[in-house]
N, CA, C and O atoms as CSV, one atom per row, in Angstrom:
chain,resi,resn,atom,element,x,y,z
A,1,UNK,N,N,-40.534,-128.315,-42.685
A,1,UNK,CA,C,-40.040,-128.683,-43.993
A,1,UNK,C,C,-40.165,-127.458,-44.907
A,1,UNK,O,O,-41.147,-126.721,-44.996
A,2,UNK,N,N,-39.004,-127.364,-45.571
A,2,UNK,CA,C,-38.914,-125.928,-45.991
A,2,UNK,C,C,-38.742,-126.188,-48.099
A,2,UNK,O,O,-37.906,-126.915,-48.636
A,3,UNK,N,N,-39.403,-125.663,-48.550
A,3,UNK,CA,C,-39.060,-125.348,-49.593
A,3,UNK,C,C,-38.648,-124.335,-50.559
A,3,UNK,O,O,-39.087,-123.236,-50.219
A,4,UNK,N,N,-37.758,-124.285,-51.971
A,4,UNK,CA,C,-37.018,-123.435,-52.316
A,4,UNK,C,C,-37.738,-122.772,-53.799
A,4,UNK,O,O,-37.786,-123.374,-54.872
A,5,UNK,N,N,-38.222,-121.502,-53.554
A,5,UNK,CA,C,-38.973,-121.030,-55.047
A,5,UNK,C,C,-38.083,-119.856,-55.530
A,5,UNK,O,O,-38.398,-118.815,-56.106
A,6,UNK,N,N,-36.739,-120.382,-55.079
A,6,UNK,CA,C,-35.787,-119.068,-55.942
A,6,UNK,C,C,-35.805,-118.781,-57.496
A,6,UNK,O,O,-35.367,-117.832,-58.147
A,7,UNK,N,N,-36.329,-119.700,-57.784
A,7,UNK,CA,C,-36.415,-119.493,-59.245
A,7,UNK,C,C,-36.786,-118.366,-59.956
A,7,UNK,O,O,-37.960,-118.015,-59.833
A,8,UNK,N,N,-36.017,-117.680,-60.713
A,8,UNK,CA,C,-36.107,-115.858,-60.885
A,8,UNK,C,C,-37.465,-116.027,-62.202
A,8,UNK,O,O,-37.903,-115.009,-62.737
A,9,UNK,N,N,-37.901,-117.172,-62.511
A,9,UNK,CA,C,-39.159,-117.228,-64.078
A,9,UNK,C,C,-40.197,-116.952,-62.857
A,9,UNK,O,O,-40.928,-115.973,-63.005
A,10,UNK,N,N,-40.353,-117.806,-61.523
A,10,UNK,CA,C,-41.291,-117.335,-60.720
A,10,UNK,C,C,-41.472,-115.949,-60.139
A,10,UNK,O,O,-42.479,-115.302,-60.428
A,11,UNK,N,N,-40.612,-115.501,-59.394
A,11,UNK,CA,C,-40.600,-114.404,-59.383
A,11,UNK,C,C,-40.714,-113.167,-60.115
A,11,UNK,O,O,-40.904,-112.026,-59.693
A,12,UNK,N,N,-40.537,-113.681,-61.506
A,12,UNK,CA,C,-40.600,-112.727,-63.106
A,12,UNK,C,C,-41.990,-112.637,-63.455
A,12,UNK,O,O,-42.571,-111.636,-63.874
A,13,UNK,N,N,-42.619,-114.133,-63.179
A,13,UNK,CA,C,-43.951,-114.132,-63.968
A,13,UNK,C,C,-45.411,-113.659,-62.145
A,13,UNK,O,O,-46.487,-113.075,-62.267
A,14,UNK,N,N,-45.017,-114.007,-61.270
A,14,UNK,CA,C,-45.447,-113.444,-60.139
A,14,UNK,C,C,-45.362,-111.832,-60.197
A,14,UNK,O,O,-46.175,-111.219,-59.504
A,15,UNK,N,N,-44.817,-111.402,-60.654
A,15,UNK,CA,C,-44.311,-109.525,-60.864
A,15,UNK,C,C,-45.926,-109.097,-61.886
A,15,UNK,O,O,-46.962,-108.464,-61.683
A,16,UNK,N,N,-45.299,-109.910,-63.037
A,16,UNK,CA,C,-46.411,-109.346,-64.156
A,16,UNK,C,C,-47.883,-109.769,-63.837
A,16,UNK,O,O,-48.863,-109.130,-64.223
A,17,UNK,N,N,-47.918,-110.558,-63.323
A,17,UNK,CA,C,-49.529,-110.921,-62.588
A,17,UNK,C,C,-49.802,-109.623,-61.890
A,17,UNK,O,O,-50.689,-108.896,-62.337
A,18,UNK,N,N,-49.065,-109.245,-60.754
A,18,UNK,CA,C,-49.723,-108.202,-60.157
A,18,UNK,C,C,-49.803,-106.807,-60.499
A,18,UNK,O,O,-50.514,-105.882,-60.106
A,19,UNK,N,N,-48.659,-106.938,-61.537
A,19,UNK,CA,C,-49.046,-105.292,-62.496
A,19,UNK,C,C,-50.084,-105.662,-63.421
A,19,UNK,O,O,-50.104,-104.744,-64.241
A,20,UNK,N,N,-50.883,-106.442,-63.705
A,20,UNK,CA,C,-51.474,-106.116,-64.255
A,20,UNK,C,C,-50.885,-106.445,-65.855
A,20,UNK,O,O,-51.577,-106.002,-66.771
A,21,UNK,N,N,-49.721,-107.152,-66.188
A,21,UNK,CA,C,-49.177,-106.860,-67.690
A,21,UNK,C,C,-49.939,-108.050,-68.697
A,21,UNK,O,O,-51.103,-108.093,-69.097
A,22,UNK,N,N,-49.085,-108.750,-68.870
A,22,UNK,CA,C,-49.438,-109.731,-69.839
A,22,UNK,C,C,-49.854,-111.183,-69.396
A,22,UNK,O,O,-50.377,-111.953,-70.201
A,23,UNK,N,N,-49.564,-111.587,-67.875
A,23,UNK,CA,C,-50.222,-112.699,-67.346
A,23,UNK,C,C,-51.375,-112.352,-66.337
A,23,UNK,O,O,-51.571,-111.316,-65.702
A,24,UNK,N,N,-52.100,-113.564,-66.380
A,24,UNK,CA,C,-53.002,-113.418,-65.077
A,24,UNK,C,C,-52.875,-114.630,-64.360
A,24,UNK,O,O,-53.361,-114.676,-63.230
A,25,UNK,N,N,-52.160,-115.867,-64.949
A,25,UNK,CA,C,-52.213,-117.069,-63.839
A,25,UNK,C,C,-50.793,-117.690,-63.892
A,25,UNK,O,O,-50.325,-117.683,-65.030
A,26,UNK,N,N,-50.144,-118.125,-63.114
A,26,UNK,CA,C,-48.968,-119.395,-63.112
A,26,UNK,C,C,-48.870,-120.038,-62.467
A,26,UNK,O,O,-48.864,-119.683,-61.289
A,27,UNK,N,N,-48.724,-121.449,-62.823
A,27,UNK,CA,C,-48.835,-122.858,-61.609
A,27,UNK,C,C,-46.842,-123.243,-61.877
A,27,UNK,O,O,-46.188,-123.035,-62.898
A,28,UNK,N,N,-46.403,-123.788,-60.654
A,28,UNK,CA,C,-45.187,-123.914,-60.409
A,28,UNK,C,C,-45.351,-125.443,-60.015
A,28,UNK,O,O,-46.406,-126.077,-59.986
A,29,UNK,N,N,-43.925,-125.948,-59.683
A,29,UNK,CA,C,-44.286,-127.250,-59.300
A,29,UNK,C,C,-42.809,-128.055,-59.124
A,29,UNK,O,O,-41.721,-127.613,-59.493
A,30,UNK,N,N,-42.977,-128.933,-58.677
A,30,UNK,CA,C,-41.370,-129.991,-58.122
A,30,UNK,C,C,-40.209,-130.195,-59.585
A,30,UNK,O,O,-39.000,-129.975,-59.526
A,31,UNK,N,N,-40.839,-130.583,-60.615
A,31,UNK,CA,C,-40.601,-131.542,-61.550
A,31,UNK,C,C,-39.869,-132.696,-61.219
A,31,UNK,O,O,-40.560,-133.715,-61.231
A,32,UNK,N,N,-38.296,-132.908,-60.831
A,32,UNK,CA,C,-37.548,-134.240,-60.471
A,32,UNK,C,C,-37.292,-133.761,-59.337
A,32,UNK,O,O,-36.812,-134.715,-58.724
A,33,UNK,N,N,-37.315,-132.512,-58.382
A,33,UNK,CA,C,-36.966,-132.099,-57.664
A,33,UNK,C,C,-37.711,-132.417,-56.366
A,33,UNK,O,O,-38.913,-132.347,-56.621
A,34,UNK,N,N,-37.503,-132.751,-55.021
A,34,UNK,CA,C,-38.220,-133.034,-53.805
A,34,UNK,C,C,-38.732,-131.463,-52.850
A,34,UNK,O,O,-39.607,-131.252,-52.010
A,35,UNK,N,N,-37.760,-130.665,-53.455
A,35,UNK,CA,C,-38.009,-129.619,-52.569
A,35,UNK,C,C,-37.809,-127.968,-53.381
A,35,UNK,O,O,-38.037,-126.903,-52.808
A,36,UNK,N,N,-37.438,-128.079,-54.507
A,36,UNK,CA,C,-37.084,-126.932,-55.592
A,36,UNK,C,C,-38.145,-126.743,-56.376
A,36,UNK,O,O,-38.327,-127.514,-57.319
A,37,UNK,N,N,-39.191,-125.492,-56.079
A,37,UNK,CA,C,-40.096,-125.321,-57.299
A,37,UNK,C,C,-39.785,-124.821,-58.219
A,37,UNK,O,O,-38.863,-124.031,-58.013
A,38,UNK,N,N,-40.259,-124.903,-59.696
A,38,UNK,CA,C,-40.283,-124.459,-60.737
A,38,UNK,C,C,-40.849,-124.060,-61.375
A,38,UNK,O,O,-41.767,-124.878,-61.436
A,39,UNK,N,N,-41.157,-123.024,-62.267
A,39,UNK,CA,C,-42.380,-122.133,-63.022
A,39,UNK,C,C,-42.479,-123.221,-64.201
A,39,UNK,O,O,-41.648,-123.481,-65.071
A,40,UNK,N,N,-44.065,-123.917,-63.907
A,40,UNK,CA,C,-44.261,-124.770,-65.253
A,40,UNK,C,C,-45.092,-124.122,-66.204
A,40,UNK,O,O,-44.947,-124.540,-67.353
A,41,UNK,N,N,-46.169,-122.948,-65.993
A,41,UNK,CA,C,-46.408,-122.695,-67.465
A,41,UNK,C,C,-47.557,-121.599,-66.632
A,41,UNK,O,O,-48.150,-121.759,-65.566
A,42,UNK,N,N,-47.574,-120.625,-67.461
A,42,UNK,CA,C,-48.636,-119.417,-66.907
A,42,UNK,C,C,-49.292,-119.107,-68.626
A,42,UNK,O,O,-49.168,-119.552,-69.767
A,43,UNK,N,N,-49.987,-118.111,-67.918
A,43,UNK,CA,C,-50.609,-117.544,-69.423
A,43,UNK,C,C,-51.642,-116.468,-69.283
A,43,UNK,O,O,-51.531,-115.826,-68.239
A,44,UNK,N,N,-52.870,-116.022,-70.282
A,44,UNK,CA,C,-53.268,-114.924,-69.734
A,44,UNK,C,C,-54.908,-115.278,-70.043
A,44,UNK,O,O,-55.693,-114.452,-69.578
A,45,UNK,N,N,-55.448,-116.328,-70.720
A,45,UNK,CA,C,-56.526,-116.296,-71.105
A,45,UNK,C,C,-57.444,-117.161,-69.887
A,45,UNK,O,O,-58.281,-118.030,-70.130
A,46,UNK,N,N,-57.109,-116.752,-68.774
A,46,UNK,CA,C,-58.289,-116.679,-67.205
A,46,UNK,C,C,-57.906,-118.387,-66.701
A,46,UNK,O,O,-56.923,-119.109,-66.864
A,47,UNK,N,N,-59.031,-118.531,-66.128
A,47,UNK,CA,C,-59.275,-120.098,-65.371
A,47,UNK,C,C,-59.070,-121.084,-65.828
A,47,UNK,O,O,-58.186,-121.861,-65.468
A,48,UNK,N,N,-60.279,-121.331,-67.196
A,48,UNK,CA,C,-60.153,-122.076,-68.352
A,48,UNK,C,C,-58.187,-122.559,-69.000
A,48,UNK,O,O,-57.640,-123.652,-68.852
A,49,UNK,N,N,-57.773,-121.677,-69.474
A,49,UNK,CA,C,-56.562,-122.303,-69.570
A,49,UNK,C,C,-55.315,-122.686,-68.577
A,49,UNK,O,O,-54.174,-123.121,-68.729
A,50,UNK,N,N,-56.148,-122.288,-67.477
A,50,UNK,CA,C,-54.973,-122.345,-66.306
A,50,UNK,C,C,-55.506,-124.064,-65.745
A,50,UNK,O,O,-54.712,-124.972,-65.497
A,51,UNK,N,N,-56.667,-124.142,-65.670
A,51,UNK,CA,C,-56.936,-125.328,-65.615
A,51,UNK,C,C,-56.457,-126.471,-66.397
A,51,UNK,O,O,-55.852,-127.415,-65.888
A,52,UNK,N,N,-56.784,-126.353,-67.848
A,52,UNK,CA,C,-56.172,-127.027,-68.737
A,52,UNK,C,C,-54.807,-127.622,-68.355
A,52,UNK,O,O,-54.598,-128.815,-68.573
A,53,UNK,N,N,-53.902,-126.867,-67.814
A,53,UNK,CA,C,-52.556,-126.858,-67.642
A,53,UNK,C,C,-52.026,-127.616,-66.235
A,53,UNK,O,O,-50.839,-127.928,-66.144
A,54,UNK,N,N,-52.576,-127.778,-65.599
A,54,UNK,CA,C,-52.972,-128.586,-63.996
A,54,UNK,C,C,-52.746,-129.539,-64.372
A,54,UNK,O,O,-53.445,-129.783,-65.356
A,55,UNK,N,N,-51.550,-130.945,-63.917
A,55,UNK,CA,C,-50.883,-131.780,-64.426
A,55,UNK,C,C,-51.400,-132.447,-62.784
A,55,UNK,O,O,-51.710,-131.947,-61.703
A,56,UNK,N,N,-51.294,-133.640,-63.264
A,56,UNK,CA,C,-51.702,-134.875,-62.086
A,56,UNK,C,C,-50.700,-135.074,-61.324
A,56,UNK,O,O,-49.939,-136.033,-61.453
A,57,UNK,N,N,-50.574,-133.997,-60.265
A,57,UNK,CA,C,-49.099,-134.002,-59.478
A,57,UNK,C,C,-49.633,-133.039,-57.929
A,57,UNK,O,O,-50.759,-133.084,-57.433
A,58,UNK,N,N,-48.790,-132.454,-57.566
A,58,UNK,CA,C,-49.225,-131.344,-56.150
A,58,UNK,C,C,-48.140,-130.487,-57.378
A,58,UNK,O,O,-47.210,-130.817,-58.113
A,59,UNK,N,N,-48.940,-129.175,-57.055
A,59,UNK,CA,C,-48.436,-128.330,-57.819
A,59,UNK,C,C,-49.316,-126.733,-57.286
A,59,UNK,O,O,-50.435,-126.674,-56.775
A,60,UNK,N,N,-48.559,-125.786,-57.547
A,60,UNK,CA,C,-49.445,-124.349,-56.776
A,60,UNK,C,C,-49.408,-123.442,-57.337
A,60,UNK,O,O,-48.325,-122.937,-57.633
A,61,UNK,N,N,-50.436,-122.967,-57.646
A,61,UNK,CA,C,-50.894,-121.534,-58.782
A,61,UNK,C,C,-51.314,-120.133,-58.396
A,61,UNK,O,O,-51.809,-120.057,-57.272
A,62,UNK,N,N,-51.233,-119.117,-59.016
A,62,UNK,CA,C,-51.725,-117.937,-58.635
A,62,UNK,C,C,-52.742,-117.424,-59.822
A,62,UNK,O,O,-52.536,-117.703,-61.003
A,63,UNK,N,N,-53.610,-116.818,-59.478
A,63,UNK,CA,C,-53.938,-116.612,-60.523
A,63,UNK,C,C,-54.930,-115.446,-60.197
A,63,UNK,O,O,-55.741,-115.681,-59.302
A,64,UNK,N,N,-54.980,-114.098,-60.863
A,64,UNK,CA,C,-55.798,-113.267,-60.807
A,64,UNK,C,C,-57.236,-113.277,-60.981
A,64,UNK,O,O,-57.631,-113.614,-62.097
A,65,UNK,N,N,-57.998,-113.013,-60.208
A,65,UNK,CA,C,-59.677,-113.434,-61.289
A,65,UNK,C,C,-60.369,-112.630,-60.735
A,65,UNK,O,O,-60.346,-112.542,-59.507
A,66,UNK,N,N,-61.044,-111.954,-61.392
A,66,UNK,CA,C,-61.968,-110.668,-61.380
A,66,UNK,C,C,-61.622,-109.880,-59.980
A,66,UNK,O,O,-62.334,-109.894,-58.976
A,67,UNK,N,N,-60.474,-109.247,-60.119
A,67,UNK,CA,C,-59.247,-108.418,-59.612
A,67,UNK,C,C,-59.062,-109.193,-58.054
A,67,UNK,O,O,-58.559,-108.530,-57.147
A,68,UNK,N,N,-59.394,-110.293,-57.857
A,68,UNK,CA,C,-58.928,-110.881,-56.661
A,68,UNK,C,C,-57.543,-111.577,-56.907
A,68,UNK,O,O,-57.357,-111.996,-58.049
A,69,UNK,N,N,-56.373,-111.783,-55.816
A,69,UNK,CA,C,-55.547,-112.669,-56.329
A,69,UNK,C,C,-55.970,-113.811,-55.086
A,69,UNK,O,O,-56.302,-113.622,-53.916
A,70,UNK,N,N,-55.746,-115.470,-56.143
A,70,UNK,CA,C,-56.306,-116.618,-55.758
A,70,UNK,C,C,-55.370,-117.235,-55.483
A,70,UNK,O,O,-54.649,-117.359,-56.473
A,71,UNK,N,N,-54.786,-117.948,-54.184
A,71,UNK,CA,C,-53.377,-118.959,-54.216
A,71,UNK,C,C,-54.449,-120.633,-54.883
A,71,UNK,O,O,-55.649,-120.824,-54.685
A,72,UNK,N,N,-53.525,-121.516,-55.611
A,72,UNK,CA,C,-54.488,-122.450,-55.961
A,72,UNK,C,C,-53.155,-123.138,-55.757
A,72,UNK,O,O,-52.055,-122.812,-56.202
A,73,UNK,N,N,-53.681,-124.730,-54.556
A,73,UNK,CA,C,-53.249,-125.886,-54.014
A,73,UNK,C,C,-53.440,-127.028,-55.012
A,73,UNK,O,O,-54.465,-127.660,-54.756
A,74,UNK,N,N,-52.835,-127.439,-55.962
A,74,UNK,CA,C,-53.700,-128.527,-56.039
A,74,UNK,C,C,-52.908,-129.757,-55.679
A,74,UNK,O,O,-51.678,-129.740,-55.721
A,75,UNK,N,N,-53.500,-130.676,-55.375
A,75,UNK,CA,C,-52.917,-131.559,-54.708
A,75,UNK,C,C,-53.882,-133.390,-55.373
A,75,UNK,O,O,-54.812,-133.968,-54.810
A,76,UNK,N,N,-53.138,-133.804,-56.717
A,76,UNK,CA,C,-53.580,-134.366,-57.174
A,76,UNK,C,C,-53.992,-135.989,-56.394
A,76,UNK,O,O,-53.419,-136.671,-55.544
A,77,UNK,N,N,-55.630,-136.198,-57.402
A,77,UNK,CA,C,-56.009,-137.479,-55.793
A,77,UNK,C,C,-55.517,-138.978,-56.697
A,77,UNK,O,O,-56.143,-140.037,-56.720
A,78,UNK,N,N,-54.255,-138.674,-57.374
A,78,UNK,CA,C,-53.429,-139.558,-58.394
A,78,UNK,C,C,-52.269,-140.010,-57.749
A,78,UNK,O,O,-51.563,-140.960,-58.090
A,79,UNK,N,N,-52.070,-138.984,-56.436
A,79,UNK,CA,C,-50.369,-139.534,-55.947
A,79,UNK,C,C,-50.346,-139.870,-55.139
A,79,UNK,O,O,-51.384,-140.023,-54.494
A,80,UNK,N,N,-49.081,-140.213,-54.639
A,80,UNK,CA,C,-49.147,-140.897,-53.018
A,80,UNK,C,C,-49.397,-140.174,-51.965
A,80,UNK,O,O,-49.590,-138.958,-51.951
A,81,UNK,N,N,-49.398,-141.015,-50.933
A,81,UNK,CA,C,-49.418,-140.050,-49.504
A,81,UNK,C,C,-48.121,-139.211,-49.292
A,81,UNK,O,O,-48.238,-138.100,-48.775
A,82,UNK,N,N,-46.876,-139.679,-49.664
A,82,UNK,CA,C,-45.607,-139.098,-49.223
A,82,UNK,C,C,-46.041,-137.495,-49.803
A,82,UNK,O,O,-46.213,-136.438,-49.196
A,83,UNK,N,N,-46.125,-137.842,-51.209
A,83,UNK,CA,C,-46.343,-136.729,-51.867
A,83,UNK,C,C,-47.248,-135.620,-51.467
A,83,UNK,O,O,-46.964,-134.425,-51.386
A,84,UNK,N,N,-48.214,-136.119,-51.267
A,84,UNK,CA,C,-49.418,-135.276,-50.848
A,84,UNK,C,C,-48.694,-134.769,-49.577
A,84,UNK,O,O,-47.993,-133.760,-49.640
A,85,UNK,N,N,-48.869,-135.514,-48.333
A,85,UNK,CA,C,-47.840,-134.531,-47.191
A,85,UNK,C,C,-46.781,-133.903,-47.158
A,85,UNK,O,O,-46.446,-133.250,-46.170
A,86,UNK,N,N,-45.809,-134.028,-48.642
A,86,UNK,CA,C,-44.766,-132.871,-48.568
A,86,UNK,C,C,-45.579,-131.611,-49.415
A,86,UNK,O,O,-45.205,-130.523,-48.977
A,87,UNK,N,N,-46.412,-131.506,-50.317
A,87,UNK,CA,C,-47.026,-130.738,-50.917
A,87,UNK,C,C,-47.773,-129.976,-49.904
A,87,UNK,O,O,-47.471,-128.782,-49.891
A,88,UNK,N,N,-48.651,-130.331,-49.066
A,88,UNK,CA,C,-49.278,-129.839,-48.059
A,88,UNK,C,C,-48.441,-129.225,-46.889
A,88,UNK,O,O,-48.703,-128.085,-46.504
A,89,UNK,N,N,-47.498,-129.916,-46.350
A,89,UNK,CA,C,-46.140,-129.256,-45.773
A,89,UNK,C,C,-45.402,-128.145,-46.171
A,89,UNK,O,O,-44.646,-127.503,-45.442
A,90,UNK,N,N,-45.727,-127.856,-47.785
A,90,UNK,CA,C,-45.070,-126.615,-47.907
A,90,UNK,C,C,-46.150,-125.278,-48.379
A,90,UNK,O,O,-45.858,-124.182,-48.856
A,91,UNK,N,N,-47.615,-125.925,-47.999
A,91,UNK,CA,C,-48.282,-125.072,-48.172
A,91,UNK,C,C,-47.614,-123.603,-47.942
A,91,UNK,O,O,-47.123,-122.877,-48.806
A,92,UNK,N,N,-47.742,-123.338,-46.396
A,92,UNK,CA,C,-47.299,-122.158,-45.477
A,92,UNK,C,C,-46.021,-121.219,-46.195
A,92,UNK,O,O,-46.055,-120.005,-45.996
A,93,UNK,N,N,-45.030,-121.733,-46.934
A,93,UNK,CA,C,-44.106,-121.686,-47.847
A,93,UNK,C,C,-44.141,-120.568,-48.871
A,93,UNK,O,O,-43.514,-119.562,-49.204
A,94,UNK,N,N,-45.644,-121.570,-49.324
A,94,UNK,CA,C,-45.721,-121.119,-50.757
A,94,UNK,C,C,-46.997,-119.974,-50.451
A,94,UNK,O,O,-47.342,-119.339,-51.447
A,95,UNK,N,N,-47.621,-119.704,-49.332
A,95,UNK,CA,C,-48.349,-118.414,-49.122
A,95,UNK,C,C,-47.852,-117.999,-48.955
A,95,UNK,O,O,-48.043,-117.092,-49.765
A,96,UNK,N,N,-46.901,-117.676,-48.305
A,96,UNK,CA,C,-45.761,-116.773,-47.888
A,96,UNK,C,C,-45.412,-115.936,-49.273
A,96,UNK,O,O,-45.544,-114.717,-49.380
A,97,UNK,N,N,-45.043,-116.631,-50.085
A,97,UNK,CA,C,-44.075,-116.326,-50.814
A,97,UNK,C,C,-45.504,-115.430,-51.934
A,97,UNK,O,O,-45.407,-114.232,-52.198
A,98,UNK,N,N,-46.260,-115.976,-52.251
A,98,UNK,CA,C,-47.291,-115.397,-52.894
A,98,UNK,C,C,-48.437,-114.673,-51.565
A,98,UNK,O,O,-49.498,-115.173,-51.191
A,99,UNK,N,N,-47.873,-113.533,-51.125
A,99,UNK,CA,C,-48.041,-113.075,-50.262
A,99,UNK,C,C,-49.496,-111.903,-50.446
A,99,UNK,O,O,-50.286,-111.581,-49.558
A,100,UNK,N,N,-49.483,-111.471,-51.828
A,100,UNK,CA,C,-50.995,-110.651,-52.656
A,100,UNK,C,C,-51.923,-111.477,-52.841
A,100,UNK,O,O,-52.667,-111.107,-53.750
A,101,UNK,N,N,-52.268,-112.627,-52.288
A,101,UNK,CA,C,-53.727,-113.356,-52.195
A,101,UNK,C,C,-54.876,-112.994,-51.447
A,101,UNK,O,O,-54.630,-112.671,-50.285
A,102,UNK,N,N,-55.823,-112.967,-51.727
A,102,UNK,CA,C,-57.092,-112.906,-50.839
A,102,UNK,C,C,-57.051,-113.931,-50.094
A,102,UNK,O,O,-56.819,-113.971,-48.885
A,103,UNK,N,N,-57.402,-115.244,-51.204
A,103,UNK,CA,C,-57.688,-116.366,-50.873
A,103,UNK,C,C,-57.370,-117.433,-51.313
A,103,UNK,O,O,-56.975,-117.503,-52.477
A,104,UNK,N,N,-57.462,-118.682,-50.421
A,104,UNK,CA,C,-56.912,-119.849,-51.242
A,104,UNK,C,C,-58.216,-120.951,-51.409
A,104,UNK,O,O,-59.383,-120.948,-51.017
A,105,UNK,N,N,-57.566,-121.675,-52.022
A,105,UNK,CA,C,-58.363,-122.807,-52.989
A,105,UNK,C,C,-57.576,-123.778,-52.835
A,105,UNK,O,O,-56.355,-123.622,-52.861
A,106,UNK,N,N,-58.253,-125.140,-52.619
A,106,UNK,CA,C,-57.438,-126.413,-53.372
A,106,UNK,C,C,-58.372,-127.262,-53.869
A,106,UNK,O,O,-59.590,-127.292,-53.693
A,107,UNK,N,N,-57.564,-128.030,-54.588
A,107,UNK,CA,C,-58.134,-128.924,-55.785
A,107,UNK,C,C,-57.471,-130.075,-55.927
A,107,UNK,O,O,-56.311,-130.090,-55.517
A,108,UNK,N,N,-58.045,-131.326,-56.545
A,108,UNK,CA,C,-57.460,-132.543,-56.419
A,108,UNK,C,C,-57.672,-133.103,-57.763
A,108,UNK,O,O,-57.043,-134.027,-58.279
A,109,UNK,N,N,-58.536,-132.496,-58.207
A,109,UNK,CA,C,-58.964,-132.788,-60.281
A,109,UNK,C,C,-58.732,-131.418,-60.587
A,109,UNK,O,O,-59.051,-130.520,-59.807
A,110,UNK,N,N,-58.212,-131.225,-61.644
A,110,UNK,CA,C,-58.610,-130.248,-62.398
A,110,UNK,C,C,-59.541,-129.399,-63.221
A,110,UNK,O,O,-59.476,-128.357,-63.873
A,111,UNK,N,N,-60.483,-130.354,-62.884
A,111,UNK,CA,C,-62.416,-130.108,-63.747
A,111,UNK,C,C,-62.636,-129.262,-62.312
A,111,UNK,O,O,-63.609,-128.508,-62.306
A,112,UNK,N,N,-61.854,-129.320,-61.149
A,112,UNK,CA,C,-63.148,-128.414,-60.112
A,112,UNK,C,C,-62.712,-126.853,-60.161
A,112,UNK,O,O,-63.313,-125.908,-59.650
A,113,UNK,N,N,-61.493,-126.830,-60.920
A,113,UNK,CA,C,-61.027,-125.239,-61.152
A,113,UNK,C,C,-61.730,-124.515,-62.207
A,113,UNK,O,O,-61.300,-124.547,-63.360
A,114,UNK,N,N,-63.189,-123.611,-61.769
A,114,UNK,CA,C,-63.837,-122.720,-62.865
A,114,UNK,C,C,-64.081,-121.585,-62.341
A,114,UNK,O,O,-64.327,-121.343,-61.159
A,115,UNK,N,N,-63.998,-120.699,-63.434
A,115,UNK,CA,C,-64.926,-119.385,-62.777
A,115,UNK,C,C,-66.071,-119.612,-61.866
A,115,UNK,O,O,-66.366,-118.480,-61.483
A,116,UNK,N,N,-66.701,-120.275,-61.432
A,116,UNK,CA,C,-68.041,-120.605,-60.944
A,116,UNK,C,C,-67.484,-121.208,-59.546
A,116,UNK,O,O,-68.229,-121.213,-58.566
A,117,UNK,N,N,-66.251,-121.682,-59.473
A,117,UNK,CA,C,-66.188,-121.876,-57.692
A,117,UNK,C,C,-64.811,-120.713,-57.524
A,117,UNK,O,O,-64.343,-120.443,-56.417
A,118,UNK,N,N,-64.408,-120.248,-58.519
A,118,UNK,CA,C,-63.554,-119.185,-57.860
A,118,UNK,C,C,-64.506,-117.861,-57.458
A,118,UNK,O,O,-64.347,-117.288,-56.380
A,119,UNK,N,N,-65.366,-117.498,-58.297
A,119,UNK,CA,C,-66.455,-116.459,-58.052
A,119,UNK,C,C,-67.080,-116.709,-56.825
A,119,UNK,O,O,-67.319,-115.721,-56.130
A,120,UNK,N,N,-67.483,-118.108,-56.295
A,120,UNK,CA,C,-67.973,-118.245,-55.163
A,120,UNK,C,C,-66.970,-118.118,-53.678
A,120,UNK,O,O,-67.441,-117.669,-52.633
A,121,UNK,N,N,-65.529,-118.598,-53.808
A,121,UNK,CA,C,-64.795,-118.341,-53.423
A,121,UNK,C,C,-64.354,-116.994,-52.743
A,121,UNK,O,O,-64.063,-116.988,-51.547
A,122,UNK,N,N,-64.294,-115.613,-53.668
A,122,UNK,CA,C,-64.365,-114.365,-53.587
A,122,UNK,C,C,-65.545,-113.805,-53.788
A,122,UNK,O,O,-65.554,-112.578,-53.890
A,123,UNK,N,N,-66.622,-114.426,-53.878
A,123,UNK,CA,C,-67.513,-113.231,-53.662
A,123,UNK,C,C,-67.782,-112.655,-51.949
A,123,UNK,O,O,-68.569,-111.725,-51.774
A,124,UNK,N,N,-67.176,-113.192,-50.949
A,124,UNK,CA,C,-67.652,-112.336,-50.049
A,124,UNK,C,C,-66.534,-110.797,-49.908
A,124,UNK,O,O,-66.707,-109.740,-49.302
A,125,UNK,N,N,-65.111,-111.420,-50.977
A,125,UNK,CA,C,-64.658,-109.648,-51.112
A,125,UNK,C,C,-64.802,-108.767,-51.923
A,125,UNK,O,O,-64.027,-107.860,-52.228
A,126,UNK,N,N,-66.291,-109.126,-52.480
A,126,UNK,CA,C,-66.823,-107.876,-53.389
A,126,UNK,C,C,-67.548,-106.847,-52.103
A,126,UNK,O,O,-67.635,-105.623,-52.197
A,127,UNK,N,N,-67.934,-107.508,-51.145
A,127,UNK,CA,C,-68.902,-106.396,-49.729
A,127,UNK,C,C,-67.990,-105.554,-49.341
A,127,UNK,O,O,-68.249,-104.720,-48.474
């Protein structure tokens, strides 16, 4: 099962994450769509507001944090099963495509996304 992240805001705001410019996180996501992602909202002020922004859905983020890049799954424990297995089905997809990650993460609330389990997350690529 294949999904489509042609969307040129993803690819625009994926660019400036890894230079370094004016973002450090963006979460994408279905909206009415079954298989078309869409850039729902990025920004630059770290975890904290990227969390904030994590909507009760399956939805997938990138996000820079203390110079690691993080793929973030989340896969809300609000939806159905259909949902959850096409979200998880396009995991492979959506690493692909966010291909500058260290590491990944998933999440099912949005309270478990903090500096404090992403730091634990990457700290073994500070050695």
């Amino acid at each position: 099962m294949s999904c489509n992240v042609s969307d040129p805001k993803i690819s625009e705001a994926y660019s400036r994450i890894l230079s370094y410019d004016d973002l450090d996180w963006m979460i994408i996501g279905y909206g009415a769509s079954r298989d078309t992602l869409l850039l729902y909202s990025s920004g630059n002020k770290g975890v904290a507001q990227m969390s904030a922004s994590v909507p009760d859905e399956v939805v997938f983020g990138y996000i820079m944090f203390e110079g690691s890049g993080v793929l973030v799954t989340h896969v809300s424990h609000k939806i159905s099963g259909v949902q959850r297995a096409r979200g998880l089905a396009h995991q492979k997809t959506i690493a692909a495509f966010f291909s500058q990650h260290d590491v990944t993460v998933n999440t099912t609330k949005p309270s478990e996304l903090t500096p404090t389990m992403l730091r634990e997350r990457t700290r073994h690529l500070a050695i």
